[in-house]
Backbone as a chain_set.jsonl record, in Angstrom:
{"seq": "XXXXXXXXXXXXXXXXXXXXXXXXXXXXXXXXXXXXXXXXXXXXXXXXXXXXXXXXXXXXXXXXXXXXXXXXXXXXXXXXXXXXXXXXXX", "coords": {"N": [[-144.765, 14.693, 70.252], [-144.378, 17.439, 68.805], [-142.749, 17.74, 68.822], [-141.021, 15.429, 67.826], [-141.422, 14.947, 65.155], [-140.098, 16.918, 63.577], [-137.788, 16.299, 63.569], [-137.987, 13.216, 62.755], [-138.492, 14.227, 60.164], [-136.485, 15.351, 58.862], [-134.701, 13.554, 59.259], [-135.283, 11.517, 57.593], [-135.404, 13.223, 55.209], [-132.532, 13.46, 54.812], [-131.43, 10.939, 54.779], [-132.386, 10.03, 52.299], [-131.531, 8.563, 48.965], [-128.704, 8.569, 49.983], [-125.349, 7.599, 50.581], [-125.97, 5.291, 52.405], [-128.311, 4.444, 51.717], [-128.408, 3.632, 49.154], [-126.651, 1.391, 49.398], [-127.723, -0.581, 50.794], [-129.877, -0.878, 48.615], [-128.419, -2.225, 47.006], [-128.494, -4.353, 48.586], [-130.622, -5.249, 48.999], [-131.09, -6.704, 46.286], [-129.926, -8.528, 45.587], [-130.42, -11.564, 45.346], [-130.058, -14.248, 47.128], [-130.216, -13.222, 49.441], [-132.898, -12.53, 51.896], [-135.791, -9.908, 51.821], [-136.575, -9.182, 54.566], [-134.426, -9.565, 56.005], [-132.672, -7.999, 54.745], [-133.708, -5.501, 55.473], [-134.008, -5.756, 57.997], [-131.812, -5.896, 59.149], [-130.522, -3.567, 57.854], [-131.792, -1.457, 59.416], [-130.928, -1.986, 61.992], [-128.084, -1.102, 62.142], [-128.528, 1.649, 61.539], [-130.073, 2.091, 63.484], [-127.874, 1.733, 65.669], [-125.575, 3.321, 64.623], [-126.914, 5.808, 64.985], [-127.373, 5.802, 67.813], [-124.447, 5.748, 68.937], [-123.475, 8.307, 67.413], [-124.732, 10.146, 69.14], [-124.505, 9.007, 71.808], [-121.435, 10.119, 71.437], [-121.607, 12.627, 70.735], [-122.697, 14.109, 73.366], [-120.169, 13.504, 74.66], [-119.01, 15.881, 73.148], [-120.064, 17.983, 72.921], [-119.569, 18.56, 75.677], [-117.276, 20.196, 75.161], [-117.144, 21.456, 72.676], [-118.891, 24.022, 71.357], [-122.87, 24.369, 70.507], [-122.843, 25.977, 68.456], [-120.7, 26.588, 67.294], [-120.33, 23.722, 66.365], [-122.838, 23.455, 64.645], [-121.943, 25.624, 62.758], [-119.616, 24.069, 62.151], [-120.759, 21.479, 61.216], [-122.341, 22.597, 58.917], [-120.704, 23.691, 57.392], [-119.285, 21.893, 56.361], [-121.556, 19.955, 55.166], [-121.752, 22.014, 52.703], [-119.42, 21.572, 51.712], [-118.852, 19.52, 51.479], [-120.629, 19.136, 48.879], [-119.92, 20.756, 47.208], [-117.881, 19.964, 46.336], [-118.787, 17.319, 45.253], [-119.856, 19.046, 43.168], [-118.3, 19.922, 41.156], [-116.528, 16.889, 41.493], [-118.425, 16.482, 39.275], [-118.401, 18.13, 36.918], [-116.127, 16.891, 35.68]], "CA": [[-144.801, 14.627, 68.793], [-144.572, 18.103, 68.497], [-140.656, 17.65, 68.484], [-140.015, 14.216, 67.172], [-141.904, 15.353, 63.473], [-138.809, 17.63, 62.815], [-136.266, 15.536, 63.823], [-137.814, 12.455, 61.81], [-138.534, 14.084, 58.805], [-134.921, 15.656, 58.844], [-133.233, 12.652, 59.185], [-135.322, 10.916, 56.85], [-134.989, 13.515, 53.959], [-131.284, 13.205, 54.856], [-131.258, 9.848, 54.39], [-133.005, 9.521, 50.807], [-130.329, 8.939, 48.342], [-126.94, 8.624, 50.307], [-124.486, 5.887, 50.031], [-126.343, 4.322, 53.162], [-130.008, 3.979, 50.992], [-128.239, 3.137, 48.335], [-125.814, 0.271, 49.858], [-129.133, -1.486, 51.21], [-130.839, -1.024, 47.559], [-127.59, -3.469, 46.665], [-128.233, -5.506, 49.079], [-131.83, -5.714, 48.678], [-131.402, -6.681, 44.819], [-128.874, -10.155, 46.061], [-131.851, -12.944, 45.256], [-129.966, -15.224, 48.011], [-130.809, -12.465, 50.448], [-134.54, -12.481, 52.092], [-135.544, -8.505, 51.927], [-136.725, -8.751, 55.207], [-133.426, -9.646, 56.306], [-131.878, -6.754, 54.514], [-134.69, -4.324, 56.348], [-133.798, -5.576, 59.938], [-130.323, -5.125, 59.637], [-129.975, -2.246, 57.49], [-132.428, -0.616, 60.037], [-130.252, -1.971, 63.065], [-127.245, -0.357, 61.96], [-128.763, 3.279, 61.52], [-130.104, 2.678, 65.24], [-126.903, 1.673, 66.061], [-124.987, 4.39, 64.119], [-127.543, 6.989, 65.529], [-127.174, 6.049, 69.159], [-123.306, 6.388, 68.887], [-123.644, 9.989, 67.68], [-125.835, 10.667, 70.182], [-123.179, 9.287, 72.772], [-120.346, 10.717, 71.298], [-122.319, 13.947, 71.075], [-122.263, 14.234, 75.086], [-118.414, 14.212, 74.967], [-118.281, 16.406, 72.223], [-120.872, 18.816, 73.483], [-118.658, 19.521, 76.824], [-116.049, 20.503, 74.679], [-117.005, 22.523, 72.286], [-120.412, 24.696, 71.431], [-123.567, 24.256, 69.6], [-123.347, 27.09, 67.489], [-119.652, 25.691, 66.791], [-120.822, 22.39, 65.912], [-123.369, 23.985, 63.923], [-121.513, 25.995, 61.59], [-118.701, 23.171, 61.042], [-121.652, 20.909, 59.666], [-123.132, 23.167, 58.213], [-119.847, 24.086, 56.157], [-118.562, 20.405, 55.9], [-122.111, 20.048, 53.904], [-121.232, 22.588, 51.91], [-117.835, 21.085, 51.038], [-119.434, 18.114, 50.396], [-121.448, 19.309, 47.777], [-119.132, 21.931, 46.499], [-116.723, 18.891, 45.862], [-119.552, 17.025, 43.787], [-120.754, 19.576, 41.816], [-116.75, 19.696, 40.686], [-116.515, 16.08, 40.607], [-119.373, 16.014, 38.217], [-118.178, 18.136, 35.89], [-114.636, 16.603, 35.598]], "C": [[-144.302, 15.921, 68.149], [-142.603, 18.093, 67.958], [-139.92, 16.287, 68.051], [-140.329, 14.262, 65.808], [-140.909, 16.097, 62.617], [-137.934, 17.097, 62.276], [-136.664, 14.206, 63.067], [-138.025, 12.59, 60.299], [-136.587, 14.489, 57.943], [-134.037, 14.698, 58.659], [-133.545, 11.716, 58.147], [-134.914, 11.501, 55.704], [-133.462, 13.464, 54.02], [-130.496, 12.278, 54.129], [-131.16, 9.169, 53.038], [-131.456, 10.168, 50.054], [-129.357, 9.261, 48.796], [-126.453, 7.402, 50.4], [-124.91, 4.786, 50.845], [-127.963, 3.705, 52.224], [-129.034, 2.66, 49.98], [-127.056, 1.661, 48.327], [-126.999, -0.678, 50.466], [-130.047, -1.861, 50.248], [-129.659, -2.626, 46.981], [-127.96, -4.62, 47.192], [-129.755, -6.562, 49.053], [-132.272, -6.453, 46.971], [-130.921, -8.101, 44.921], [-130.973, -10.612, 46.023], [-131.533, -13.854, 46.407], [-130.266, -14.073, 49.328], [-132.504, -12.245, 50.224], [-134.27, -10.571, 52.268], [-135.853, -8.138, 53.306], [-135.665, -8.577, 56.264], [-132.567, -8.631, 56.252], [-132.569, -5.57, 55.458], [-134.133, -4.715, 57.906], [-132.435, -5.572, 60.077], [-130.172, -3.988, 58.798], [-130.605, -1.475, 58.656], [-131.453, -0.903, 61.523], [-129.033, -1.093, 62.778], [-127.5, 1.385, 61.696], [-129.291, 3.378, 62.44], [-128.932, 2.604, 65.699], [-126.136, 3.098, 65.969], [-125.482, 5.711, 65.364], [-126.98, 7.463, 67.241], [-125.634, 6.57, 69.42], [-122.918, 7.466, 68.513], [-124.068, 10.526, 69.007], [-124.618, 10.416, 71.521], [-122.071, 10.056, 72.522], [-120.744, 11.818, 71.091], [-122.193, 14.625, 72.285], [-121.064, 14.571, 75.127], [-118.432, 15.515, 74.184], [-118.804, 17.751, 72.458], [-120.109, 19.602, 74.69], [-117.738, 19.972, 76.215], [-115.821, 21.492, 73.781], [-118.875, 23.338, 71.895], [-121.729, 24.158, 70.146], [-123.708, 24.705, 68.315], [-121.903, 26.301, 66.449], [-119.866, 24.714, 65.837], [-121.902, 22.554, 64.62], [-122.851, 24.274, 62.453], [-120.227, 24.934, 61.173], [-119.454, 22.2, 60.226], [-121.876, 21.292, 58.588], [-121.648, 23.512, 56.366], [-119.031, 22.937, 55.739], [-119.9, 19.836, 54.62], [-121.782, 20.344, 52.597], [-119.687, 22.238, 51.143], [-117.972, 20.252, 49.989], [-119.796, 18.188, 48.788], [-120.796, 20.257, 46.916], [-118.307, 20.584, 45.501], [-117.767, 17.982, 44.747], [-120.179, 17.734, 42.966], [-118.785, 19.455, 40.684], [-116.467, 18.314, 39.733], [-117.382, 15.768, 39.468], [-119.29, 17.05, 36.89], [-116.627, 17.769, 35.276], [-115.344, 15.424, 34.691]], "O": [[-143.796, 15.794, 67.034], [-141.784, 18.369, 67.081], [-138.712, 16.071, 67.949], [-139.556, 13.626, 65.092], [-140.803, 16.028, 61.392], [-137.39, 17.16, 61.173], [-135.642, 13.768, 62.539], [-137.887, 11.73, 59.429], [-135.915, 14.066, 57.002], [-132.937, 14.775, 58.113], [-132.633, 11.06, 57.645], [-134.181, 10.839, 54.968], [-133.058, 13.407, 52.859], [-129.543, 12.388, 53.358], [-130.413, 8.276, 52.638], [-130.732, 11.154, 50.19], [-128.804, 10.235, 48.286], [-127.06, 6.335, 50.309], [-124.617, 3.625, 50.562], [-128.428, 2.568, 52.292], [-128.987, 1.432, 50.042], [-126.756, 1.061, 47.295], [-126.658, -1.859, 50.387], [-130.881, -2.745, 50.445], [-130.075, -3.743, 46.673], [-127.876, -5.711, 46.629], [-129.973, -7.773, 49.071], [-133.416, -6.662, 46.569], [-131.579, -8.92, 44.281], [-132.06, -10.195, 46.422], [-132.532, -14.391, 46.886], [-130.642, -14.679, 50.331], [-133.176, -11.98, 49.227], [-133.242, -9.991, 52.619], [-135.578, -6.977, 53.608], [-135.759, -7.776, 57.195], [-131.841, -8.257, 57.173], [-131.854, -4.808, 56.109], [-133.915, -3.882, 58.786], [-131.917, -5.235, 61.142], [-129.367, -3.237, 59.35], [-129.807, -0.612, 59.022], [-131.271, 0.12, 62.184], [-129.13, -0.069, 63.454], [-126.569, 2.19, 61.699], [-129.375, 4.539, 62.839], [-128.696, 3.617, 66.358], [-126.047, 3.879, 66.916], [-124.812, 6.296, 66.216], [-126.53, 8.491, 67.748], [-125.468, 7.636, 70.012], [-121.946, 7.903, 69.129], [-123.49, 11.363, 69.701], [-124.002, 11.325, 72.078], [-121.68, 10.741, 73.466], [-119.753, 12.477, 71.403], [-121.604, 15.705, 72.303], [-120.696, 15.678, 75.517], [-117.716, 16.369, 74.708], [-118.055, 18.697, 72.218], [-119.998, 20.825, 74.773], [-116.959, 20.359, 77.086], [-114.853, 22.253, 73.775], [-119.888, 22.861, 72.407], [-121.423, 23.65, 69.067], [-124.33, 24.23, 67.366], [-121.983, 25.716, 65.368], [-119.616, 24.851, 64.639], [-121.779, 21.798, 63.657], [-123.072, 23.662, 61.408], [-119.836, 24.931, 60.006], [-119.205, 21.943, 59.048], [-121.743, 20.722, 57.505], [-121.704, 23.523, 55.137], [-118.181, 23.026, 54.853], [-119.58, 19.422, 53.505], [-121.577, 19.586, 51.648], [-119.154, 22.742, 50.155], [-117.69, 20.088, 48.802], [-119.381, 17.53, 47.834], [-121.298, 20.471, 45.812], [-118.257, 20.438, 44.28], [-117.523, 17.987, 43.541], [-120.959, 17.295, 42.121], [-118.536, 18.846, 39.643], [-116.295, 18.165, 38.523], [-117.09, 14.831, 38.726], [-120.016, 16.838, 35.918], [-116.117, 18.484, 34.412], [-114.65, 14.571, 34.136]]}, "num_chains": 1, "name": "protein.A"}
């Protein structure tokens, strides 16, 4: 537990509010869709998703470094968000 409490709150605050919440709030709003329907596949596809990081992680891991990998997230974040504070005042 002591190490899966990080890693699920991390991925949940991640989660809140990105185009994946909010593409499931769409789908959860459809009246001919059951919600529990929308819950077991939106939730299959972010195990899905996950596990395929996680494999393609392995390759990507022999190849280049943590710290690497690290700081290009870390500054692809930062892009991210650089780029919507921009688009939002345009």
């Amino acid at each position: 537990m002591k190490i899966l409490l990080p890693i699920f709150f991390s991925i949940f605050l991640a989660e809140l509010g990105d185009k994946t919440q909010l593409a499931t709030l769409l789908f959860a709003t459809n009246q001919s869709l059951s919600r529990l329907s929308v819950f077991v596949a939106s939730s299959a596809a972010l195990v899905l998703s996950s596990l395929l990081t996680i494999l393609v992680n392995d390759q990507v891991a022999r190849l280049v470094s943590p710290v690497t990998l690290q700081l290009v997230a870390g500054l692809g974040f930062i892009a991210i968000d650089l780029w919507m504070l921009v688009g939002l005042r345009a």
